[in-house]
N, C-alpha and C positions, 0 to 999 in steps of 0.2 A: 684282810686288807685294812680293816678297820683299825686295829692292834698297830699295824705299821702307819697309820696315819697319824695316831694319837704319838709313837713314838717320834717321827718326826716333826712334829709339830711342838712338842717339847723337847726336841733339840734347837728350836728357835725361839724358846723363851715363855712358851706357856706353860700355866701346870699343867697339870692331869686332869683336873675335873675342864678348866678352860678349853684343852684341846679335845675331852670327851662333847662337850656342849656344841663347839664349832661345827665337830663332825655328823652329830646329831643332829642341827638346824641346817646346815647343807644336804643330810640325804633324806630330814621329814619337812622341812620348807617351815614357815611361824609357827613358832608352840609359845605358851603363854610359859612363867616362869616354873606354874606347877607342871605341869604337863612334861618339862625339861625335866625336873628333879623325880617322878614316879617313871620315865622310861630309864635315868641314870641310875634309879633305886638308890638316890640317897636324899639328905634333907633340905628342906629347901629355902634355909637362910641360906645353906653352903651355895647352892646353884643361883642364889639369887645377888649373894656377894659378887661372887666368879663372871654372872649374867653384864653387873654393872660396870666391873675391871675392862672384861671385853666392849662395852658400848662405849668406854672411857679412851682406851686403844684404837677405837672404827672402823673394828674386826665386825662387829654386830649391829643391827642394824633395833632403834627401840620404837614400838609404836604406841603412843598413851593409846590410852580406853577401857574400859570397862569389858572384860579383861586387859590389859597391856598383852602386846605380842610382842617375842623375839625372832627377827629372821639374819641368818648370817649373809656377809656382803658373798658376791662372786669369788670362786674359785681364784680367776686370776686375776682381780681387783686386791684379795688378799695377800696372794704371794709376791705383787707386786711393792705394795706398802712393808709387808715385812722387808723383803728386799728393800728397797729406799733407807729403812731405819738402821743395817743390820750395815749396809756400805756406811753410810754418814758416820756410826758408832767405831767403825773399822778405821775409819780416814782418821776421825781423830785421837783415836786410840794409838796407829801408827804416829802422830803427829807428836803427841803430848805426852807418852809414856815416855817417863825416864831410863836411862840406855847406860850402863856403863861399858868401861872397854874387857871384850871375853878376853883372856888370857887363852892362850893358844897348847898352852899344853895341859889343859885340864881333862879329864876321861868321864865321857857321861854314861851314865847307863840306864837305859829304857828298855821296860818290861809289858807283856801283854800286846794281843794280834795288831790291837788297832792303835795303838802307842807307834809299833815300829814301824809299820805300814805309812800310816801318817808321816815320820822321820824321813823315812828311806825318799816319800814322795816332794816332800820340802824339798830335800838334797837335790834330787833333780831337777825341778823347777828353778831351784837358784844357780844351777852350772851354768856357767861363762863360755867355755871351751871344749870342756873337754868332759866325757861320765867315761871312766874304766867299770867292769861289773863283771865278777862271777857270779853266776847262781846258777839255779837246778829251773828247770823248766815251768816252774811253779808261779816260781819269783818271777821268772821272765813273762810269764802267760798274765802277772795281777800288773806289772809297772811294764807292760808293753804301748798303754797310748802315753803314759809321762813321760818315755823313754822317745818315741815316735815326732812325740811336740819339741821335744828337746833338740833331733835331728831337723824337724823344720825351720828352727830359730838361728841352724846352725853350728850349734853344738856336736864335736866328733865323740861318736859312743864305740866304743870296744869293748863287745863282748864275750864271755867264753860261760859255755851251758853245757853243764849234766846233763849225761841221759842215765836213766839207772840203770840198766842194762852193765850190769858188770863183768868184766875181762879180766885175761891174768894182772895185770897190774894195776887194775882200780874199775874206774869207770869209764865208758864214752864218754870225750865233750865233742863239742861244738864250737868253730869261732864264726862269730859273723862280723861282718864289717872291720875284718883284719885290715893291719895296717903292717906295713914292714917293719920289724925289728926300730931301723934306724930313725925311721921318721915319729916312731913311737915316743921316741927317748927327744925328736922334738917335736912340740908341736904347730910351729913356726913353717914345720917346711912338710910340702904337700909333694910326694913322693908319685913318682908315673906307677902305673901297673897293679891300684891297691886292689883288693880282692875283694867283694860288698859283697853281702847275704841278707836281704832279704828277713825282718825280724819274724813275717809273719809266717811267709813259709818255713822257716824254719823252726817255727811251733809246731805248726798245724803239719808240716810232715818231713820228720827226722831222715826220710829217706831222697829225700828230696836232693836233687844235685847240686844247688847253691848251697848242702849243709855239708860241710866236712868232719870227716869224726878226728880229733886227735885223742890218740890213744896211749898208752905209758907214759903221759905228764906225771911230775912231783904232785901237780895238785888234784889231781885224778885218786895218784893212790892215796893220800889223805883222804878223801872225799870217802871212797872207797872203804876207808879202815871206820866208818861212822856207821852208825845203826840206821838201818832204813829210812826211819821218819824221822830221822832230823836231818835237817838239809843246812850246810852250812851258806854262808853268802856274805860278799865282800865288795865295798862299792866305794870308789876314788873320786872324787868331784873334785876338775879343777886343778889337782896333785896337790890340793891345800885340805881337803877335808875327808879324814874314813870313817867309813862306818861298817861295821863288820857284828855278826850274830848269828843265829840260827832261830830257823822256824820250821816247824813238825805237825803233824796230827799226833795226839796225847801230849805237847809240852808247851810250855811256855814261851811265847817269842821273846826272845830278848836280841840286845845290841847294844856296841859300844862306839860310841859315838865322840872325835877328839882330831885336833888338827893338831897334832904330837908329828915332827916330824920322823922323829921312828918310828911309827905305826904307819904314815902311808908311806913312806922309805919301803918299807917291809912289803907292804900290801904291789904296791906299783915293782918292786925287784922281785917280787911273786909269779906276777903278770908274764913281765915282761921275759923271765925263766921259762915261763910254759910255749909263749911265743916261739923262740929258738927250739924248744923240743918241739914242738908244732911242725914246724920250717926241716927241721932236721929230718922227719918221719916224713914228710910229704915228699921232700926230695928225691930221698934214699931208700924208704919205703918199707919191703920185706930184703933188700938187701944193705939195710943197715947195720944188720949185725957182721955181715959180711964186710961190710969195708972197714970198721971199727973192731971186728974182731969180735971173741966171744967174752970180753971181758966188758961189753956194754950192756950184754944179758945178766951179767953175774953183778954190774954194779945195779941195775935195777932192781934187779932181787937181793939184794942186799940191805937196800934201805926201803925198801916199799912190798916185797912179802912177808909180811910180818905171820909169823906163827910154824915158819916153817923151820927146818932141820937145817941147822947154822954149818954142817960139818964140812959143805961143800963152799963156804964161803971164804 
């Protein structure tokens, strides 16, 4: 625990040795400067520098005398003041930082867990309208309270979730908070009869009745044709900004990040494709290939089983 205090605490600005001190005179109460530097086991200009930065800060509390004592202020006296410094530094940072105009068709790309993590949670937080979202159960289970704040503010979220559990043409999803086809394509107009799912239950249990499986989607078997641990994911904010990547156990997260409009043209007529096969399979069911005939089997397996014996095609 200690390890993780010292880390956050210099994620707000202290060094190492400052935040080992802080956490040492909070859980041994006044230590004189030597006393601080033989329990740190290091020397004791260094603690006695570090000692004065903090009483300079009014993190630390200093009492003259023969010895001098150091005691750290309260828990949350502390994080209070930090907080107070870290908004004021924020407000005028947002204020005074110079801003040129982004071009809109530039393509970023961010690499590493907590790089895209970070991204993906921005994007949501700044949606206006509207968040589109594929992902695997993963993605949905880490951005399910930014997604949740997003619906309270009023923001419409449409999503579609992997399960991994694979079938003949790819993988189970999931839509929750489906929206009809038509009212998709606006978002102006609020459609009677829409279908809602429930973000959490439909985490917490895939079998659950508000989860619908759509099954032989395009982007099923894509998802499908990917090695286990990498999950891909594709996220529309606003139909002005995507962001799309993958994230895995053993790789690298990355994502590409660009308000190109043929990238979410692309991303949003993705969508909105699985939707209609969605609609189609739900209607018509196990006798879709029957009113379609068997040439809806053969075009499915045509472009989405991949590996197999072309001769019946």
């Amino acid at each position: 625990m200690i390890d993780s205090l010292v880390q956050h605490l210099r994620a707000l600005g202290l060094t190492e040795m400052e935040a080992r001190i802080v956490v040492s005179l909070s859980e041994q109460g006044p230590m004189t400067g030597y006393e601080a530097a033989k329990k740190l086991g290091v020397s004791r200009s260094n603690v006695y520098a570090a000692l004065q930065r903090l009483v300079d800060h009014g993190f630390v509390l200093h009492r003259q005398g023969e010895p001098s004592y150091y005691t750290s202020i309260q828990p949350e006296e502390l994080t209070r003041t930090i907080n107070s410094r870290l908004e004021a530094s924020l407000r005028y940072v947002e204020q005074h930082m110079p801003a040129t105009q982004a071009d809109d068709t530039d393509f970023f790309s961010i690499e590493g867990e907590r790089a895209v993590t970070d991204a993906l949670r921005r994007a949501l937080h700044e949606a206006q309208f509207e968040i589109i979202a594929d992902v695997w159960p993963e993605e949905a289970t880490a951005l399910r309270t930014d997604l949740e704040q997003a619906e309270a503010r009023g923001v419409r979220v449409l999503w579609s979730i992997a399960d991994i559990e694979e079938h003949k043409h790819g993988v189970k999803r999931s839509v929750a908070l489906l929206k009809q086809t038509a009212h998709w394509r606006n978002p102006n107009v609020k459609g009677e009869g829409e279908e809602q799912a429930d973000l959490g239950s439909l985490i917490q249990d895939e079998s659950s009745a508000t989860t619908e499986e759509v099954q032989g989607s395009s982007q099923a078997a894509l998802q499908g044709m990917s090695q286990p641990q990498q999950r891909k994911f594709s996220i529309v904010i606003d139909r002005k900004r995507a962001i799309i990547g993958t994230r895995g156990e053993g790789r690298m997260a990355k994502a590409l990040v660009t308000s190109h409009e043929a990238v979410t043209d692309l991303v949003m007529g993705h969508f909105a494709q699985e939707l209609i096969l969605y609609e189609l399979e739900q209607q018509w069911g196990p006798d879709l290939e029957q009113v379609c005939g068997e040439r809806y089997e053969r075009t499915l397996k045509r472009y989405f089983d991949f590996g197999e014996n072309d001769s019946e095609r």
